[in-house]
C-alpha positions in Angstrom: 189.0 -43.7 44.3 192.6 -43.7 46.2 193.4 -41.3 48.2 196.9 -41.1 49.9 197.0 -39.0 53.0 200.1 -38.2 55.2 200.0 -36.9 58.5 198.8 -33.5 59.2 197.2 -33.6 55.4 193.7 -34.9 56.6 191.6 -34.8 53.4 188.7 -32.5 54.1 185.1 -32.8 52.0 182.8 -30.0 52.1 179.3 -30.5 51.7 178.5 -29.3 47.9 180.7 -32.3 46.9 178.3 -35.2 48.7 177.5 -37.4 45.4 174.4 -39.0 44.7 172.9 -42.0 46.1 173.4 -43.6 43.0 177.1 -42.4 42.6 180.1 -45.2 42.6 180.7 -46.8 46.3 184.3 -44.7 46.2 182.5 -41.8 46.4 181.1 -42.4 49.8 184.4 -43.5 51.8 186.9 -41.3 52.9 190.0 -42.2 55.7 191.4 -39.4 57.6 194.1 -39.4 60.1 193.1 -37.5 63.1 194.3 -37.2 66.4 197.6 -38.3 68.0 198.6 -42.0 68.9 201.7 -40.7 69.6 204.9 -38.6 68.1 204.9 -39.9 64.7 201.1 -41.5 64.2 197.5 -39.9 63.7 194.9 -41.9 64.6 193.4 -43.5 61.1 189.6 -43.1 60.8 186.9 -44.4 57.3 183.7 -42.9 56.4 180.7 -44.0 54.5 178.7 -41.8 54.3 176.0 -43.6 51.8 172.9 -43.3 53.9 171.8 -46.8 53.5 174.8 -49.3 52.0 177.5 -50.7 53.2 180.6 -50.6 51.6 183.4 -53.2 51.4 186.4 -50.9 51.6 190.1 -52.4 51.6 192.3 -50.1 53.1 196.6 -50.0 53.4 197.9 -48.3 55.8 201.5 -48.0 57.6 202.7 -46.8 61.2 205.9 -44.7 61.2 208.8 -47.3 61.3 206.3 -49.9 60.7 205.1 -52.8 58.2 202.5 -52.2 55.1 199.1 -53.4 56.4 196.5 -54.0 54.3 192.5 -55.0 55.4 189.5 -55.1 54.4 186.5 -53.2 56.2 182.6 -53.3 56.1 181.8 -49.6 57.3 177.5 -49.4 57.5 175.8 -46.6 56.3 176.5 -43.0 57.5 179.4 -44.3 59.8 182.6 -43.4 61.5 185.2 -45.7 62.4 188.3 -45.7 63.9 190.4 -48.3 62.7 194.3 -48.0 63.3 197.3 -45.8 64.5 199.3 -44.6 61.0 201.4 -42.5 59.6 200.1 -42.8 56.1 197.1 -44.7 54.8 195.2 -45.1 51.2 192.1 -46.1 49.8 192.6 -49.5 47.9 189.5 -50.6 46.3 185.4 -49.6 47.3 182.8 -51.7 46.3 179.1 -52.0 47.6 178.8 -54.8 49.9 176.5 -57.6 48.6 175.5 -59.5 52.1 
């Protein structure tokens, strides 16, 4: 699942649309950009919200004025994470993490 987000369009999920357990890993990680870093850039946060995998989650993101990054992150389950300053970020690829 990608899911392009732009400051001040944080992408909200209500609770009626929480998959299944047994639903794709995409399903259970979200990025939101909340909070200021400063004029231009929203703090860049990801989400798994599986309540027992992790997910291996490669994220791109970009601070205004800045380079692409792109990384790869191992959110556990039912985690928050703050991992950047951007002005635009997107869901590469999800996958269950197979440790």
């Amino acid at each position: 699942m990608s899911a392009m987000l732009a400051a001040g369009q944080p992408r909200a999920e209500q609770p009626s649309e929480q998959p299944a357990q047994d639903a794709p890993a995409a399903h259970f990680v979200s990025i939101r950009l909340e909070g200021r870093c400063d004029d231009t850039n929203r703090r860049l946060w990801l989400t798994n919200t599986h309540t027992y995998k992790s997910i291996a989650t490669t994220v791109r993101w970009r601070a205004e004025g800045g380079k692409d990054l792109t990384e790869r992150f191992f959110p556990g389950p039912d985690s928050l994470r703050e991992i950047g300053c951007a002005a635009e970020a997107q869901i590469l690829d999800a996958a269950f993490a197979e440790f």
